[in-house]
C-alpha positions as CSV (number, residue, x, y, z in Angstrom):
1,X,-19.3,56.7,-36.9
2,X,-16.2,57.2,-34.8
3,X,-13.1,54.7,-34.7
4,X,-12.2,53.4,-31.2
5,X,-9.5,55.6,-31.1
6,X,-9.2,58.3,-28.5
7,X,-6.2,61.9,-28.8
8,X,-4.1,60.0,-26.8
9,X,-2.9,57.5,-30.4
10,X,-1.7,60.9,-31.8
11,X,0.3,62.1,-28.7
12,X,3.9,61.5,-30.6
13,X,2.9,63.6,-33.9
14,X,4.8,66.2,-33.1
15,X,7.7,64.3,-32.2
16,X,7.7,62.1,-35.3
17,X,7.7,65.4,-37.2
18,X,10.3,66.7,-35.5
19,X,12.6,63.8,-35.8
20,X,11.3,63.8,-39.7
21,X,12.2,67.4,-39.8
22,X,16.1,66.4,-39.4
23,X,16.6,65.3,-42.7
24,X,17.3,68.8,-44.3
25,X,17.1,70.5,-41.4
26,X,18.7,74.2,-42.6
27,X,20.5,76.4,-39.2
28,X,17.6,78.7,-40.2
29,X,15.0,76.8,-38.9
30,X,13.7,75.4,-42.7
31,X,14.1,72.0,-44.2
32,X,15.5,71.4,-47.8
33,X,14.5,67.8,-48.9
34,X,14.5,68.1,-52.7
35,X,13.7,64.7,-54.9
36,X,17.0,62.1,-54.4
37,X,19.0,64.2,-52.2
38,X,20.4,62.5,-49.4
39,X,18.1,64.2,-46.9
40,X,15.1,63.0,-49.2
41,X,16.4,58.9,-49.3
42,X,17.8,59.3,-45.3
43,X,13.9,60.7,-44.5
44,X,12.3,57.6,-46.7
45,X,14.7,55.3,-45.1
46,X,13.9,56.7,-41.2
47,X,9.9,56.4,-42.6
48,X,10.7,52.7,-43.8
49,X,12.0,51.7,-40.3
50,X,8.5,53.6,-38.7
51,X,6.6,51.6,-40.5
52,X,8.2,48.0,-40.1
53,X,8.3,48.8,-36.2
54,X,4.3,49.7,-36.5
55,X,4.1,45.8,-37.8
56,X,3.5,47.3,-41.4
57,X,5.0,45.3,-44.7
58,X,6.8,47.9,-46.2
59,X,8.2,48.2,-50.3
60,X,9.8,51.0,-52.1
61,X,8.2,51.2,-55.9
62,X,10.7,52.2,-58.8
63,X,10.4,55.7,-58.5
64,X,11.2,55.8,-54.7
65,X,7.8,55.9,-53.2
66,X,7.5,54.3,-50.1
67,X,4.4,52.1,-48.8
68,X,3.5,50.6,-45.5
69,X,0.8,48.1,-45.7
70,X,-1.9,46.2,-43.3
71,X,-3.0,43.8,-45.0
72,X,-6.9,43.0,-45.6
73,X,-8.8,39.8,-44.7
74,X,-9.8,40.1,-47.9
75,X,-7.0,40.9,-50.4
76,X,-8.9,41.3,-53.4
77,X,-10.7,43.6,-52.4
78,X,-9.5,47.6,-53.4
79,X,-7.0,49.0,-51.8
80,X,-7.4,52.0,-49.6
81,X,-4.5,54.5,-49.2
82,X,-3.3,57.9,-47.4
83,X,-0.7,59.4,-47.0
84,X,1.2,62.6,-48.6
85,X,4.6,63.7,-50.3
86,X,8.1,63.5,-48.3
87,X,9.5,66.1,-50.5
88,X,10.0,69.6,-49.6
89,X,10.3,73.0,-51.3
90,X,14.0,75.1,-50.9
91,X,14.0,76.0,-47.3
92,X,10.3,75.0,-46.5
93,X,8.4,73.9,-43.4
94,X,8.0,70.6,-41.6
95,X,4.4,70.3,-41.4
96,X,3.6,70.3,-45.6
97,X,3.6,66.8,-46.9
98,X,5.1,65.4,-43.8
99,X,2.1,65.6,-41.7
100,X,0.0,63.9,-43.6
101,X,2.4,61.1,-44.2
102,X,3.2,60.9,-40.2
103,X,-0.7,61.2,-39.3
104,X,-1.6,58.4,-41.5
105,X,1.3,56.2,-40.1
106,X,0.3,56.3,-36.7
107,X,-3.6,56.3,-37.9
108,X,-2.9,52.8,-39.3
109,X,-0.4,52.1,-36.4
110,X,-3.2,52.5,-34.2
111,X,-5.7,51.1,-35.9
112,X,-3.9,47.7,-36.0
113,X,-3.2,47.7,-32.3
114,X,-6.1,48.4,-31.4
115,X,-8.7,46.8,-33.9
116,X,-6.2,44.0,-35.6
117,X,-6.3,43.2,-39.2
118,X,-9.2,45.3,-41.2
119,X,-11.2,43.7,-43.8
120,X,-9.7,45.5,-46.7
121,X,-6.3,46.6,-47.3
122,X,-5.0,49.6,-45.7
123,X,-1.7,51.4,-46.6
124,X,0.1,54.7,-45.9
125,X,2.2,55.9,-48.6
126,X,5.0,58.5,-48.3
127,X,5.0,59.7,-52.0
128,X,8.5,60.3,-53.4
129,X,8.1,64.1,-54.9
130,X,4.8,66.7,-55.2
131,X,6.6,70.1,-55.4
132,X,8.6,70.4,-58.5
133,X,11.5,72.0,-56.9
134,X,14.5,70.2,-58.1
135,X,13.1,69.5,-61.6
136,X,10.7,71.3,-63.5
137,X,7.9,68.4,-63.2
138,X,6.0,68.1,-60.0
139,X,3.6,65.0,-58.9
140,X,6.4,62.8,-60.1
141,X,5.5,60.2,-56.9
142,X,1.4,60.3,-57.4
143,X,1.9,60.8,-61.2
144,X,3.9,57.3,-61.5
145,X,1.2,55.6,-59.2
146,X,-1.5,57.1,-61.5
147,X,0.0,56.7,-65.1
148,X,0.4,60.5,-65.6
149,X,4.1,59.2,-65.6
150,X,6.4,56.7,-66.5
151,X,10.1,56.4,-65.7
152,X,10.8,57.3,-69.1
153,X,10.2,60.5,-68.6
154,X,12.8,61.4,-66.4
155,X,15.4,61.3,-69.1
156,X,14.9,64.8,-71.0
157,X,14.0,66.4,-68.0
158,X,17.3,68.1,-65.4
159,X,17.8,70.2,-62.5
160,X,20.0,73.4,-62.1
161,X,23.3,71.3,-62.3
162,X,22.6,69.6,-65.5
163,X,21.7,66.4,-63.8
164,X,19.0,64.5,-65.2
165,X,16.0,62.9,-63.4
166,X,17.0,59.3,-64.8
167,X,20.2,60.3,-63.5
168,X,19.5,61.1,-60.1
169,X,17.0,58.4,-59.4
170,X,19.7,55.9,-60.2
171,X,21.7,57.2,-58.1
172,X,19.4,57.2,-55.4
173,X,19.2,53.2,-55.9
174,X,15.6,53.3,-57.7
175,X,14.7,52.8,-61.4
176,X,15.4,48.9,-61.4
177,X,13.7,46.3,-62.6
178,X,14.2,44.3,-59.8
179,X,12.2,47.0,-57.7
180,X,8.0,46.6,-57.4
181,X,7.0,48.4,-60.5
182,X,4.9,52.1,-59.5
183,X,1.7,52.0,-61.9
184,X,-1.4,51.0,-58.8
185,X,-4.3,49.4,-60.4
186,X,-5.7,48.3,-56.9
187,X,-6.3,50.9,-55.0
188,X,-10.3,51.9,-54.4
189,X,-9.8,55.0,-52.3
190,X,-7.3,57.6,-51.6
191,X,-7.5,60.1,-48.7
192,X,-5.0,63.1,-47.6
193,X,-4.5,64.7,-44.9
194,X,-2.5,68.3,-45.1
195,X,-2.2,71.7,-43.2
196,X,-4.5,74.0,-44.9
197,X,-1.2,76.6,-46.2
198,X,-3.9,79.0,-46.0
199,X,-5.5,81.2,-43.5
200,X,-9.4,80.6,-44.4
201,X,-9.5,77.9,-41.1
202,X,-7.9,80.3,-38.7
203,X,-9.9,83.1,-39.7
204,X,-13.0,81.7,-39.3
205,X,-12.4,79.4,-36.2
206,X,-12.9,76.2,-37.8
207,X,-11.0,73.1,-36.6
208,X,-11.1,71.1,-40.1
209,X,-11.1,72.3,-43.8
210,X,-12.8,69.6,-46.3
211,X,-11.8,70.4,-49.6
212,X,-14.2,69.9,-52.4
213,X,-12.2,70.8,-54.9
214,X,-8.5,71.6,-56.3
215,X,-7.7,74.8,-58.1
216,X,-6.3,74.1,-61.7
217,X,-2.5,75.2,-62.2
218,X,-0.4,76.2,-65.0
219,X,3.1,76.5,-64.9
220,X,5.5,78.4,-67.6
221,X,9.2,78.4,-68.3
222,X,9.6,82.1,-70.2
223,X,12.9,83.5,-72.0
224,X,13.7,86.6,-72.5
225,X,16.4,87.2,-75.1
226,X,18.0,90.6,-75.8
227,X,21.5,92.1,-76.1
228,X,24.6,92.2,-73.3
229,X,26.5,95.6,-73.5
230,X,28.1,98.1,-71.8
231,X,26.1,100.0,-69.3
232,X,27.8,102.7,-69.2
233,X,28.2,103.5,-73.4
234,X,25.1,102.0,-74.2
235,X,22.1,104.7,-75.1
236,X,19.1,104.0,-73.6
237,X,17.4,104.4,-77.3
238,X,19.8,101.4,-78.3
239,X,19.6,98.8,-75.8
240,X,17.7,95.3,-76.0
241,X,17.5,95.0,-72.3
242,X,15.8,91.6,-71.3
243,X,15.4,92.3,-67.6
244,X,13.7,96.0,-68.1
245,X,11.3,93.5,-70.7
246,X,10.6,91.4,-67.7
247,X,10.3,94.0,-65.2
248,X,7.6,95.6,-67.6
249,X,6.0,91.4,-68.1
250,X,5.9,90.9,-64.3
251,X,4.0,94.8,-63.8
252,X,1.8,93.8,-66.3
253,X,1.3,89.9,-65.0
254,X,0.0,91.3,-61.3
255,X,-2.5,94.7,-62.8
256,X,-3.9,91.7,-65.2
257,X,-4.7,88.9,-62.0
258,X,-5.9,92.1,-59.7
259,X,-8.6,92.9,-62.3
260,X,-9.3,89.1,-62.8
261,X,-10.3,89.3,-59.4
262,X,-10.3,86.2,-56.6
263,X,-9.8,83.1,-56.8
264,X,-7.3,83.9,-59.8
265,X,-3.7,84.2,-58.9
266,X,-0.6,84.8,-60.4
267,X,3.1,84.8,-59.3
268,X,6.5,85.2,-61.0
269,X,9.0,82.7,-58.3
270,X,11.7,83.0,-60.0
271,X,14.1,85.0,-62.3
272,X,17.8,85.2,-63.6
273,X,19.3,87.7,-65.0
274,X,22.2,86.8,-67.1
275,X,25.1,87.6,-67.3
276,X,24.4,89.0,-63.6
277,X,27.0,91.9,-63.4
278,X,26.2,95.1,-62.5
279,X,27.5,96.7,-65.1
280,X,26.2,95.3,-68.0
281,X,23.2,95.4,-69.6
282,X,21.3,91.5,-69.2
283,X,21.1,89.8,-72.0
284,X,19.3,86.8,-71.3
285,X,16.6,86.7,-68.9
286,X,14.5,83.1,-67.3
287,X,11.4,83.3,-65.5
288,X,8.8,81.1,-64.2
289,X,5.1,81.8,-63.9
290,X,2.3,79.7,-61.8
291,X,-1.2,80.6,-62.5
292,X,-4.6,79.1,-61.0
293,X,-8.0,79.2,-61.0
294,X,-10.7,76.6,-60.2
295,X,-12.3,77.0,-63.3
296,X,-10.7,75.8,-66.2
297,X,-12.3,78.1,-68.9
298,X,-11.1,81.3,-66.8
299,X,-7.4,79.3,-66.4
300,X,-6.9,79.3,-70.0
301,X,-8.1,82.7,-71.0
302,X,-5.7,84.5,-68.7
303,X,-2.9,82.1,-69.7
304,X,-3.5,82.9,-73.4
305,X,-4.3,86.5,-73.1
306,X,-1.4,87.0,-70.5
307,X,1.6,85.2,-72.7
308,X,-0.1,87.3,-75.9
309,X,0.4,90.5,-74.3
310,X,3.9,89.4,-73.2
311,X,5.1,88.3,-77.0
312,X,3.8,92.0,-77.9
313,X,6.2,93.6,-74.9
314,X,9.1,91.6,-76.5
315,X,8.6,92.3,-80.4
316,X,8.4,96.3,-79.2
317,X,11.4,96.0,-77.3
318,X,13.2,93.9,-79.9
319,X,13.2,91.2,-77.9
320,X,13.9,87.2,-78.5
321,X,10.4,85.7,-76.9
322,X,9.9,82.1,-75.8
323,X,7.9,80.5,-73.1
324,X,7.4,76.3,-72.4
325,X,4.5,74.8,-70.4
326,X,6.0,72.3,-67.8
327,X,2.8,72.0,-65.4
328,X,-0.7,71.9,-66.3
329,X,-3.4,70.5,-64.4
330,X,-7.2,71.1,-64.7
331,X,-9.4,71.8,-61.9
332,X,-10.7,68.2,-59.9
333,X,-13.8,67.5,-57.7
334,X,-12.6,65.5,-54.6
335,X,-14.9,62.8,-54.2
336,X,-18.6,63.8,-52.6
337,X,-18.9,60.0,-51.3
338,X,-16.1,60.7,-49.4
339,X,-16.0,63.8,-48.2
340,X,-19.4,63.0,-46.7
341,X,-17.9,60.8,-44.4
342,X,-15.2,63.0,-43.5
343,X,-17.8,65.8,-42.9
344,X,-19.5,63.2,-40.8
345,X,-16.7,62.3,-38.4
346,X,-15.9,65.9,-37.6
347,X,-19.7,66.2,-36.2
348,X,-19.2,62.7,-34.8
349,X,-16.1,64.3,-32.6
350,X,-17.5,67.8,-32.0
351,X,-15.0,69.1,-34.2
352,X,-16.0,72.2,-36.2
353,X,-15.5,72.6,-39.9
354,X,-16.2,73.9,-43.4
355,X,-16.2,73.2,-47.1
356,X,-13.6,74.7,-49.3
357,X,-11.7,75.1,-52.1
358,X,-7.7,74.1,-52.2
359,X,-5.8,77.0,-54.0
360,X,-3.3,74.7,-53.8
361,X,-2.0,71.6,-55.9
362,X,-1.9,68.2,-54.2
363,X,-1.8,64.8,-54.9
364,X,-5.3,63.6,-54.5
365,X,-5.6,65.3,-57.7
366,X,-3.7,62.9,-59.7
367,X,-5.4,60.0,-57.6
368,X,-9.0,61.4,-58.0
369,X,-8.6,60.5,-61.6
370,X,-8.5,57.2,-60.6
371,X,-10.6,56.3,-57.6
372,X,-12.2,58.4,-55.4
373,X,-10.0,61.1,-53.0
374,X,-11.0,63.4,-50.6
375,X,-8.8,66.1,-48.4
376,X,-8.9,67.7,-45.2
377,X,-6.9,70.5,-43.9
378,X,-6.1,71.7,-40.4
379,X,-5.1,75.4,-39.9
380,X,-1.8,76.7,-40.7
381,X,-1.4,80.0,-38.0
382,X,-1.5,83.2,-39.9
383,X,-1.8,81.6,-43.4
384,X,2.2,80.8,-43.7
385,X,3.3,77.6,-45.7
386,X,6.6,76.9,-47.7
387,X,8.5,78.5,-45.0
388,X,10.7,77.7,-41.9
389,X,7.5,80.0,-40.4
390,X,5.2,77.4,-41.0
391,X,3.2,76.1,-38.1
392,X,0.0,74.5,-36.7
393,X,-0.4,74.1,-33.4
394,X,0.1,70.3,-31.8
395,X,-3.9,70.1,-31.2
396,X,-5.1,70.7,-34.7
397,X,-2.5,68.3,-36.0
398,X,-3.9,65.8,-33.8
399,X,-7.5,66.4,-34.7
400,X,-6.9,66.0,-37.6
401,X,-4.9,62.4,-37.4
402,X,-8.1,61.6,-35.2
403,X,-10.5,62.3,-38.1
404,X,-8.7,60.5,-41.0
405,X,-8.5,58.1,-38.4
406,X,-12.0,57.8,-38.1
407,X,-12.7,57.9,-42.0
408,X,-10.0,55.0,-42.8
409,X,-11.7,53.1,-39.9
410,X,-15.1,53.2,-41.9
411,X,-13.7,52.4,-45.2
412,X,-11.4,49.6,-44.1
413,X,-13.5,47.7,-40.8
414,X,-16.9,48.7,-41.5
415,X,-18.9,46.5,-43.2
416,X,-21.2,49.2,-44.9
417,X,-18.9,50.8,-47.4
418,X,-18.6,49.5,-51.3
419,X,-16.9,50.7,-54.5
């Protein structure tokens, strides 16, 4: 099985992410694109004018994600979709999210020129947000394709300003009635295409990663509330410090994953310290926590145990001790269907490659709940992702267009492949 399609349809990539890369470009080399920013609706609206010059109907949904469609001989037939999240993380990389948005566009650009109209539907999709870094939700594209969401549920939820989701999404020019609403009961297969942001591909000298699984995640807002005084009259014996409470949490958070062993990890991202001044003794203390594991029995223990053994740190220290869930996903199986035929198009092109597990989140996870997904990976040099250091080199990214290529060229013109 290979699709008529030879490297030379994936020659721009680069420069497609390059030009995407402008949007939020930072003079540090990293891109900040961050859910309704300007950056984020000037990128949609450069993607919207790819797609319409690739001769692909284009509509934005309510929630601001973006599709380009070929339409099907036959349109009743399920829908099949790739694509990835436009968003970025504070001062990320160009390649996460973007690349598999700007592979799949000129997958299904080529496609059409080459092959014409398909028998079922194909469509790329430039989801609106995956990361969770302006609002403490992530998955707020796939999750309003899939249900997970509804617009609704932007309205309690706000960034560091105060701004609410509702808010900013308005102001962006989505959240109308007028606009195509985002729940997809159509579509019968959903593929992704992503760097790996790991360094298990360039260690081992494979060309493509196809992921059989997503780890699970859980996400924690905790608060740490003690007592702002005087550093310099304050005794030691009588202080409620919150940030020596955390600094003993966040010890205790990293001996606790080391002797949980691999694949578990855990990581504090961020903290405040309030009131922030040097000499006084912090008060209030914020901190996040992300925690995964790809099995969700092991997830929850260490989540239970871990926040336990934090409330105990607080009540000895006199401490005020609260912590909110804003992310929590269970492991998910990518489709085996699918990823059989991915596996199959990397031997059908020479291309090396190996089964894995994702330690990170993605949106095929929200779509595999729906119809079947799959993901591939290309390598990411030395491992480096949500960085302006991230990088994969100009071959892998087209090897990897080439082999979602192939796959959406079996599910969409062969005649073989039923749901």
């Amino acid at each position: 099985m290979r699709a008529p399609l030879d490297m030379s349809a994936f020659a721009e990539l680069q420069g497609l992410l390059d030009k995407l890369a402008v949007f939020g470009a930072e003079a540090g080399g990293g891109v900040t694109r961050l859910l309704y920013t300007e950056p984020w609706r000037a990128a949609q609206l450069f993607l919207e004018e790819r797609m319409r010059a690739a001769g692909l109907e284009t509509r934005f949904d309510r929630a601001g994600n973006l599709y380009g469609r070929l339409l099907g001989a036959d349109p009743a037939a399920p829908v099949v979709l790739t694509g990835s999240h436009v968003d970025t993380v504070r001062s990320g990389g160009r390649y996460d999210g973007a690349y598999g948005i700007a592979a799949g566009l000129l997958a299904v650009a080529a496609l059409k020129r080459t092959c014409g109209a398909p028998l079922r539907t194909l469509e790329v999709v430039s989801l609106c947000e995956e990361e969770g870094s302006r609002f403490p939700l992530a998955y707020w594209g796939s999750g309003n394709a899939t249900g997970v969401y509804g617009l609704e549920d932007g309205a309690g939820i706000a960034d560091a300003d105060g701004i609410t989701l509702a808010e900013a999404m308005r102001e962006a020019g989505f959240g109308l009635e007028a606009q195509t609403p985002c729940l997809r009961r159509d579509i019968g297969a959903f593929v992704e295409l992503h760097i790996e942001q790991g360094i298990a591909l360039e260690r081992s000298g494979r060309r493509i990663g196809l992921v059989e699984a997503i780890v699970g995640q859980r996400r924690y807002a905790v608060t740490l509330t003690g007592a702002s005084n005087h550093a310099g009259t304050t005794p030691m014996s009588m202080r409620a410090d919150a940030l020596a409470g955390a600094a003993e949490m966040l010890a205790l958070l990293e001996t606790r994953a080391k002797a949980a062993g691999d694949p578990l990890v855990a990581t504090a991202g961020r903290l405040e310290a309030m009131p922030g001044t040097p000499n006084v003794i912090p008060g209030e203390v914020r901190f996040t926590l992300d925690i995964r594991h790809d099995e969700d029995a092991m997830l929850e223990s260490f989540c239970r145990d871990t926040l336990a053994a934090f409330a105990a740190i607080a009540r000895r220290r006199g401490l005020g001790f609260a912590s909110r869930i804003w992310l929590a996903s269970k492991p998910v199986p990518m489709d085996g269907g699918l990823t059989g035929l991915l596996e199959r198009a990397c031997l059908a092109r020479a291309y090396s490659s190996r089964r894995m597990v994702s330690g990170a989140g993605h949106d095929a996870q929200l779509f595999a709940a729906v119809c079947p997904a799959a993901m591939l990976f290309v390598p990411s040099r030395g491992g480096v992702s949500h960085s302006p250091d991230e990088y994969s080199a100009p071959l892998h990214l087209q090897e990897g267009a080439a082999v979602l290529a192939d796959c959406l060229y079996e599910l969409t013109y062969g005649q073989e492949w039923q749901r």
